[in-house]
C-alpha positions in Angstrom: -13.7 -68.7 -47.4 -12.4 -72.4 -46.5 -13.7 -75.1 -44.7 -17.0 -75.9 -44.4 -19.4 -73.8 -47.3 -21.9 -71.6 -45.6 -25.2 -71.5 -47.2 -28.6 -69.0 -46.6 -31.7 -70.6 -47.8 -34.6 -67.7 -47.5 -38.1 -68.6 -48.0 -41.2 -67.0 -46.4 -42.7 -70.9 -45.7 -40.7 -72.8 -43.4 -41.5 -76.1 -44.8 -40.0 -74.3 -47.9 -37.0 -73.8 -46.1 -36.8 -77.2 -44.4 -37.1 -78.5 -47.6 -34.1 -76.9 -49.2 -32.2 -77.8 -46.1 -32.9 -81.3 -46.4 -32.2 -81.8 -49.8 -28.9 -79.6 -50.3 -27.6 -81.3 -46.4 -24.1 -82.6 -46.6 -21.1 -83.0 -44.3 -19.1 -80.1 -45.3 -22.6 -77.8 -45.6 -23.4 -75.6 -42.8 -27.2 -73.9 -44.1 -28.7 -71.4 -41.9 -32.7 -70.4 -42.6 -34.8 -67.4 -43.1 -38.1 -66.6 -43.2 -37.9 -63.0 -44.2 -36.6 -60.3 -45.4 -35.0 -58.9 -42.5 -33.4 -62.7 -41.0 -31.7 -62.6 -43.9 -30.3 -59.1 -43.7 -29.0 -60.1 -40.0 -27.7 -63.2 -41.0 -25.3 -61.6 -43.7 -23.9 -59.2 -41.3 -23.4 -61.4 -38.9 -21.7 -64.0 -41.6 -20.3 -63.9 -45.1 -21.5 -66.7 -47.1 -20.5 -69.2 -50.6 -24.4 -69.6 -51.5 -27.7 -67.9 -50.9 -30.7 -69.8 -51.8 -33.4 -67.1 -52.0 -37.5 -66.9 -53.2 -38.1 -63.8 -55.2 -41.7 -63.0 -54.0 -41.1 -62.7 -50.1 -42.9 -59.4 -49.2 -44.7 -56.4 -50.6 -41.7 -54.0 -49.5 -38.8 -56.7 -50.1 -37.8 -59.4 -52.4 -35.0 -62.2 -53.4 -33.6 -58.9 -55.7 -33.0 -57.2 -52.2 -31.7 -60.4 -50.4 -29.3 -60.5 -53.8 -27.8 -57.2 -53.6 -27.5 -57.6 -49.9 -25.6 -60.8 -50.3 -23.0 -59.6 -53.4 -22.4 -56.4 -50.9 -21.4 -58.1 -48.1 -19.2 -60.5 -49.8 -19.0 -60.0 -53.5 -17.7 -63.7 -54.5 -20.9 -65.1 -52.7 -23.1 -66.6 -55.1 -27.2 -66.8 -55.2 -29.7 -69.1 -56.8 -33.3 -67.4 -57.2 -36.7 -68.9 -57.0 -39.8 -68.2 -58.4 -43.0 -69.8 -58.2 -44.2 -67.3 -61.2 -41.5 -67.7 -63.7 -41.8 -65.2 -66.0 -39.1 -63.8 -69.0 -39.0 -60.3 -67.1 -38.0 -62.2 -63.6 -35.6 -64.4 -65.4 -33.5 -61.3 -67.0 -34.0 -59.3 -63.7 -32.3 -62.7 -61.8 -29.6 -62.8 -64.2 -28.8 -59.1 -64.6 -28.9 -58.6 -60.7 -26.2 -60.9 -60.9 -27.8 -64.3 -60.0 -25.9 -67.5 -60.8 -29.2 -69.4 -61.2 -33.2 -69.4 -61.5 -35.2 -71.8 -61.0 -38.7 -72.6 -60.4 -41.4 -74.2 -57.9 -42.4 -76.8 -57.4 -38.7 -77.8 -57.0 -36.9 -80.1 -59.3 -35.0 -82.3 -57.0 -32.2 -82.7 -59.6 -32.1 -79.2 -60.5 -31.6 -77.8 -57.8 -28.9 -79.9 -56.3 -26.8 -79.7 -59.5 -27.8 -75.9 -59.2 -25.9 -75.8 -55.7 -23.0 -78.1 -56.5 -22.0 -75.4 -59.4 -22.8 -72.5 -57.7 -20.3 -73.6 -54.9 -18.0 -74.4 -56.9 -17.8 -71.3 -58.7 -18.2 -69.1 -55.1 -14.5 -68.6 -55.5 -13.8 -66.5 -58.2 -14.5 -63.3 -59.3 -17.9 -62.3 -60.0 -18.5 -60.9 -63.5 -20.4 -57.2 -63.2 -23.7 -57.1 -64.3 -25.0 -55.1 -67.4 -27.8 -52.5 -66.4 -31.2 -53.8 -66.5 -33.2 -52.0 -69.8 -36.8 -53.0 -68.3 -38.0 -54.3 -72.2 -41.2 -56.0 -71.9 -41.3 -58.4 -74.5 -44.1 -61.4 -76.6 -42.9 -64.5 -74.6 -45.7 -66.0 -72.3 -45.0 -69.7 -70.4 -44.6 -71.2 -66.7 -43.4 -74.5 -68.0 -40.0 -76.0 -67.0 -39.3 -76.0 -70.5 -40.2 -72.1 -71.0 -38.3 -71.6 -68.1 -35.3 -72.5 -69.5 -35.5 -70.5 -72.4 -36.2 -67.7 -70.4 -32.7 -68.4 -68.9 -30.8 -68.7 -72.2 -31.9 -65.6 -73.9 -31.4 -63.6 -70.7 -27.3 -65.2 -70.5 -27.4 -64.6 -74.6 -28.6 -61.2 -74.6 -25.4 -60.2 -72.4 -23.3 -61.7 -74.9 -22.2 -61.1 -78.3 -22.1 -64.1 -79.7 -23.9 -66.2 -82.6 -27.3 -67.9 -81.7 -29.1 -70.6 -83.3 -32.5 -71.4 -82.3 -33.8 -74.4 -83.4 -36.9 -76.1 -83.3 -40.5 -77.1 -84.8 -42.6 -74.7 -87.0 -44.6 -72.2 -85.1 -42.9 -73.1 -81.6 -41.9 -68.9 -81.8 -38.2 -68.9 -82.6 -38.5 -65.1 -84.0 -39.9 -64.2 -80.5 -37.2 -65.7 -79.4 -34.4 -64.0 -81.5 -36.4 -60.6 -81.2 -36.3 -61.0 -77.1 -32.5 -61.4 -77.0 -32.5 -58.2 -79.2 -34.4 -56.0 -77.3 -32.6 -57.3 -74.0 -29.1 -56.6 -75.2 -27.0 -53.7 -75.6 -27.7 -53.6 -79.5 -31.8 -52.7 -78.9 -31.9 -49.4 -80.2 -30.4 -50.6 -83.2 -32.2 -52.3 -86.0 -33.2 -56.1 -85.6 -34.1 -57.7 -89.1 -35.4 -60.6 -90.2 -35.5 -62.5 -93.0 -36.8 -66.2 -94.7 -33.6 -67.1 -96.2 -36.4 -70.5 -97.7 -38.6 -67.9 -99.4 -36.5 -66.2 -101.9 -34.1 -67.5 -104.6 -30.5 -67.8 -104.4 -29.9 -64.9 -106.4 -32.3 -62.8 -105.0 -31.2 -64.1 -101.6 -27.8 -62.5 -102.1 -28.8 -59.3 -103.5 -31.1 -59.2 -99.8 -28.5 -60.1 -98.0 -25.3 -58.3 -99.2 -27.0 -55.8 -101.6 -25.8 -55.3 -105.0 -24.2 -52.6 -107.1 -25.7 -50.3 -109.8 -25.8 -52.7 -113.3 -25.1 -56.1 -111.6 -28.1 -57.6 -112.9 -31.2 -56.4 -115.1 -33.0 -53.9 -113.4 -30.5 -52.5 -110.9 -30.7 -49.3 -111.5 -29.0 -48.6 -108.6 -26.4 -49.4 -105.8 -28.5 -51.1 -103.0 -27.8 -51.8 -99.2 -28.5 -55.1 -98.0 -29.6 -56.2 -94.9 -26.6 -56.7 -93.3 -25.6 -52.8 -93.9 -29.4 -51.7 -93.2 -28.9 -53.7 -89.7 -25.3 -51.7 -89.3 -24.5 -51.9 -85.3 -28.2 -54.1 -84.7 -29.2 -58.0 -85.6 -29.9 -59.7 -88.4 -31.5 -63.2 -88.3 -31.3 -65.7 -90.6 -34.6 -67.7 -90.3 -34.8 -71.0 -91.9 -30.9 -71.2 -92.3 -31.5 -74.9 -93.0 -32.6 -74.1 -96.5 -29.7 -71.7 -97.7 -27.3 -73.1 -100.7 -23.9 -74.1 -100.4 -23.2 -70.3 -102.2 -24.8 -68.5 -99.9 -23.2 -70.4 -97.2 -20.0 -69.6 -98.2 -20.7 -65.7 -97.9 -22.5 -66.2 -94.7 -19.0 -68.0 -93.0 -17.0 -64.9 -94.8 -19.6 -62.6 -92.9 -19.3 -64.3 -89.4 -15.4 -64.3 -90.3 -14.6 -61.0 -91.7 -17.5 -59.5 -90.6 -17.6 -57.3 -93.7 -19.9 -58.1 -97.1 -19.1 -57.8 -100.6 -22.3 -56.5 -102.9 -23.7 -58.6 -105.7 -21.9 -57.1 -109.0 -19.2 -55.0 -106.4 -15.6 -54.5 -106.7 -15.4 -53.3 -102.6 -16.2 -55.3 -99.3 -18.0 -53.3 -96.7 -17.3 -53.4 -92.9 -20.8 -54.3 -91.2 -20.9 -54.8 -87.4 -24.4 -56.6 -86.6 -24.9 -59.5 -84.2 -25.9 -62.7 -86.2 -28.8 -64.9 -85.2 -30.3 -67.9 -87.0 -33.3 -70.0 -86.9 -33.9 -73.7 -88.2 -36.5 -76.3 -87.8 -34.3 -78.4 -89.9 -31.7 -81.3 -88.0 -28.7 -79.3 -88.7 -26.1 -81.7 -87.4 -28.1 -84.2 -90.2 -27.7 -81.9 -92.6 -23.9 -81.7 -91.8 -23.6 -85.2 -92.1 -25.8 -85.5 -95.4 -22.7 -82.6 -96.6 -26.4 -80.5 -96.8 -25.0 -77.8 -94.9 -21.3 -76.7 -93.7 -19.5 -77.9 -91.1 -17.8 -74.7 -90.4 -20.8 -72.5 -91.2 -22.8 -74.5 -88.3 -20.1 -74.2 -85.7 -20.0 -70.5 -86.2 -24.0 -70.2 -85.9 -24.2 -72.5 -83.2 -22.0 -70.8 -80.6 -25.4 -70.5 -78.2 -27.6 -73.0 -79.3 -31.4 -72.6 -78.0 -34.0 -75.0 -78.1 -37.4 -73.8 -78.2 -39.8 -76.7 -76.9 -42.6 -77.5 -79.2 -46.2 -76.9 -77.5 -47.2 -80.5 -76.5 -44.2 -80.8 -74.3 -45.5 -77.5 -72.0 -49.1 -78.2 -72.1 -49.3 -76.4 -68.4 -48.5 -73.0 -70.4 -51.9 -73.8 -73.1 -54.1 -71.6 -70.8 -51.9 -68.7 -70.3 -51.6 -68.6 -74.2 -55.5 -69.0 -74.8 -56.1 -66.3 -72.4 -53.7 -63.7 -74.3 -54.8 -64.7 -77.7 -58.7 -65.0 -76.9 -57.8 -61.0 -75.4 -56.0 -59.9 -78.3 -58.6 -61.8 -81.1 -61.5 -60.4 -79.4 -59.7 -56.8 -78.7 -59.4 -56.8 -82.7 -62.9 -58.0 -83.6 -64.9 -55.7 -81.5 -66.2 -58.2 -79.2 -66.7 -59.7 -76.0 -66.0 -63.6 -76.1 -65.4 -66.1 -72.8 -64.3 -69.4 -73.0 -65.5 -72.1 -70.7 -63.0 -74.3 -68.6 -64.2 -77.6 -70.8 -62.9 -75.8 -73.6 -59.7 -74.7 -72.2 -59.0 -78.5 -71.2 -60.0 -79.9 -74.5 -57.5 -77.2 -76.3 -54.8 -78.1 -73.8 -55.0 -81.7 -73.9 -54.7 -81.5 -78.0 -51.5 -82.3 -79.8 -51.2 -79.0 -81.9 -48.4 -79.8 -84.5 -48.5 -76.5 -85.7 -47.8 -75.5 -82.2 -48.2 -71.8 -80.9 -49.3 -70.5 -84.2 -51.8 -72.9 -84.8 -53.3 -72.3 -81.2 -53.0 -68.6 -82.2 -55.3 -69.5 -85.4 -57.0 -71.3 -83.6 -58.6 -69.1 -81.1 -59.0 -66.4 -83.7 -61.0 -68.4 -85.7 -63.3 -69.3 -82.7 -63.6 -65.6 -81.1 -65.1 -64.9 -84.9 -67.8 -67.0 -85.1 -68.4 -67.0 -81.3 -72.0 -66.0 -80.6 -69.8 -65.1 -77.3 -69.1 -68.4 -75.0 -66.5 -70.7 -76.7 -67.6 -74.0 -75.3 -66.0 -77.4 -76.2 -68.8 -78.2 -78.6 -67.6 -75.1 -80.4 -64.3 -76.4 -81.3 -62.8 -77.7 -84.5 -62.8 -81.4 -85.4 -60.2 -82.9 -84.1 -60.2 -80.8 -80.9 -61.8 -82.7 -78.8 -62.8 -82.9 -74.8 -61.1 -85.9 -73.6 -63.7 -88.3 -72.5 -62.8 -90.8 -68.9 -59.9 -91.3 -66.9 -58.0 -93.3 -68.6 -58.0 -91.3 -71.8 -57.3 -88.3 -70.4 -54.4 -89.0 -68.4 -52.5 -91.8 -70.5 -53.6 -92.0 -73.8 -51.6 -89.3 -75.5 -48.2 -90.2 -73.8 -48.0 -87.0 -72.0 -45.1 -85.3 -70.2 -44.9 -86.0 -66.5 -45.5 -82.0 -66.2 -49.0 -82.1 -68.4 -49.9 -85.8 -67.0 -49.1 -83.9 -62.8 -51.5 -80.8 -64.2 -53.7 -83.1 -65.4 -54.3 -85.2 -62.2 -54.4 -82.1 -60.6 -57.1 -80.9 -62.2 -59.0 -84.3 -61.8 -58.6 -84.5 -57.9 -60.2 -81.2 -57.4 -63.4 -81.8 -59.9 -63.5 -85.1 -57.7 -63.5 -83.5 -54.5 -65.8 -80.6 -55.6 -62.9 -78.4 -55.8 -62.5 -78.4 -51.7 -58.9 -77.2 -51.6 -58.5 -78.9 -48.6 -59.3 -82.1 -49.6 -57.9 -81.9 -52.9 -54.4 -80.8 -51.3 -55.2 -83.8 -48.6 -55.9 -85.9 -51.6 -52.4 -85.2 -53.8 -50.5 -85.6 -50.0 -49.1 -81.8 -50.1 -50.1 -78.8 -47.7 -52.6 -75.8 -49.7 -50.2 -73.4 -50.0 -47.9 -76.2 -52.1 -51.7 -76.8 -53.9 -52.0 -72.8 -55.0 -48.4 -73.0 -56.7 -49.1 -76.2 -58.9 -52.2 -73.9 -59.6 -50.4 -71.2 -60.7 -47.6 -73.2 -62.3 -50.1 -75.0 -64.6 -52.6 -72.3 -65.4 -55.6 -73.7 -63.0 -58.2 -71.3 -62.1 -59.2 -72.5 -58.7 -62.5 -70.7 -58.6 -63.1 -71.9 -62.2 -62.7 -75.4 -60.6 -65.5 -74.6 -57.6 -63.0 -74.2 -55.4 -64.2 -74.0 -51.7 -62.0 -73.5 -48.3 -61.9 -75.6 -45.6 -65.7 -76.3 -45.5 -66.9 -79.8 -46.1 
């Protein structure tokens, strides 16, 4: 194709549509709209075309995935960009092993998606890689948040590789969720995956759980033993808290990644292993490097992806989703029956949890075991407490722009008496625009007294 690109925007809204148009307009852009299914079919066979811009959810019979496969049929260099106003881990893999060059997520991100079209054009020339078939694994990983959303996107592009990963980031943020997902969604998931806390065991006893050992290396081995490595033989092995491995054991991790063979404690043989290595770190490992804490040339080989799990205060809008699926597991194990009021779901979310998802987790269970079966905000730990006025609420914790928008969300429609259309009136967008910052920030419009139009 030469000349001017040719661009499909599909979205069942028009104002969606007209959105799109306006911000990806340009000189040398011709964009063509659809508000179904079916106009976009016609419009690829009447036209090939360098981009389509399509939602997922567009009908009950037909999606984005159709408009995709549509699209990459009729021309198979034409690239498409996927939107979803309900991101989700199990859209973001579909997307990506559909073939999608992007996904992103409403509300739009003015930036994003511009910088989204720009590369997709750009790469409408060439060859389009074929995708890997979709496997259908549900996995752990729960979040709407931009910042989820882009994890999502990573392990769905690493899971099609076979390449190192490090994840890195705070304590409890769910970096083995993270490492397990890319497991189960690549071509090695009915292998093993194991795990292990390279900053709980020794150095020697490290090794030996590593590489194994051989029969009379040490006091007490009575026999030859496999380490993990060989136990994981064709799988994934991940090396949490990689930070706090020794300069020894780094040097037979780089031989590993090299060679890709290991050499038992007390053994005269090395022994070809094929797994796919993954490590974890809340440690600054470019600090370490610097500090000489850690090897240069260990960390380039681990850091080949590189994945950046956000720690919970920076995706506050995803708190409520993760209270609801831990307050259903904790009271599914318990026996019991427990609710949780909306005062308490805002006082959890507006807390700073430096122990992030694992302390919510904790957290919750704690409550659902000495709830008398209501969690209220008065129930809730010291420290975790309803924000109190305004000011307070919105400023005082320096929150993301994400958590402060969700948060003067949820303020306009307790001031309005949640009348949707005079909360959307308020915030200057249309309702439908209103249900999607809803959905994308875990509010419960009914829980809010949400009304219609009435007065």
């Amino acid at each position: 194709m030469s000349g001017h690109a040719r661009i499909l925007v599909v979205d069942d809204d028009p104002e969606t549509c007209q959105l799109l148009r306006e911000l990806i307009a340009a000189p040398d852009r011709d964009v063509t709209e659809a508000t179904s299914a079916g106009d976009a079919m016609r419009a690829l066979l009447a036209h090939p075309f360098d981009l389509v811009i399509s939602d997922i959810n567009l009908n009950a019979r037909e999606t984005g995935l159709d408009v995709l496969k549509a699209a990459r049929d009729r021309t198979p260099a034409t690239q498409v960009v996927l939107i979803s106003g309900f991101g989700t881990l199990d859209t973001a893999i579909q997307a990506v092993r559909a073939g999608a060059f992007d996904y992103i997520s409403k509300p739009f991100n003015i930036g994003e998606v511009k910088a989204a079209v720009a590369r997709a054009l750009a790469r409408s020339h060439e060859p389009p890689l074929p995708p890997p078939p979709a496997d259908g694994v549900q996995t752990g990983m729960l979040g709407r948040s931009a910042g989820m959303l882009a994890v999502y996107k990573q392990i769905a592009y690493a899971a099609d590789s076979w390449a190192p990963v490090l994840i890195t980031g705070e304590s409890g943020t769910g970096k083995e969720l993270v490492a397990r997902a890319i497991h189960r969604h690549s071509r090695r998931a009915g292998r093993p995956f194991v795990a292990i806390n390279c900053g709980a065991l020794a150095e020697s006893l490290l090794e030996s759980e590593l590489f194994g050992h051989a029969r009379g290396a040490f006091t007490g081995a009575v026999a030859d033993h496999k380490g993990l490595f060989e136990q994981a033989q064709g799988g994934t092995v991940l090396l949490d808290e990689i930070g706090d491995t020794t300069p020894a054991v780094q040097v037979k991790l780089l031989r590993v990644l090299q060679e890709h063979e290991v050499r038992p404690v007390g053994g005269s043989r090395q022994v070809p292993v094929d797994v796919r290595v993954m490590a974890a770190t809340n440690v600054d490992l470019e600090r370490a490097v610097a500090e000489h804490r850690f090897r240069q040339d260990l960390y380039y080989r681990l850091s080949v992806i590189r994945i950046e799990v956000p720690p919970l205060r920076d995706r506050r809008a995803d708190i409520p989703l993760l209270v609801e699926q831990f307050l259903r597991a904790a009271s599914a194990r318990h026996g019991r029956t427990v609710a949780i009021t909306p005062a308490a779901v805002e006082a959890l979310t507006s807390h700073e949890w430096p122990g992030n998802v694992r302390e919510l987790e904790h957290t919750i269970e704690r409550l659902v075991v000495f709830s008398q079966g209501t969690i209220d905000a008065r129930d809730l730990p010291q420290g975790v407490a309803p924000a109190t006025g305004i000011g307070p609420r919105l400023f005082e914790d320096l929150p993301t722009l994400d958590e402060l928008e969700r948060r003067y969300v949820l303020h306009v429609l307790r001031a309005v008496g949640g009348n949707r259309s005079r909360a959307a009136e308020a915030l200057g967008v249309d309702r439908r625009t209103l249900y999607r910052m809803a959905d994308r920030f875990g509010i419960d419009l009914k829980d809010e007294g949400g009304t219609g139009d009435g007065s």
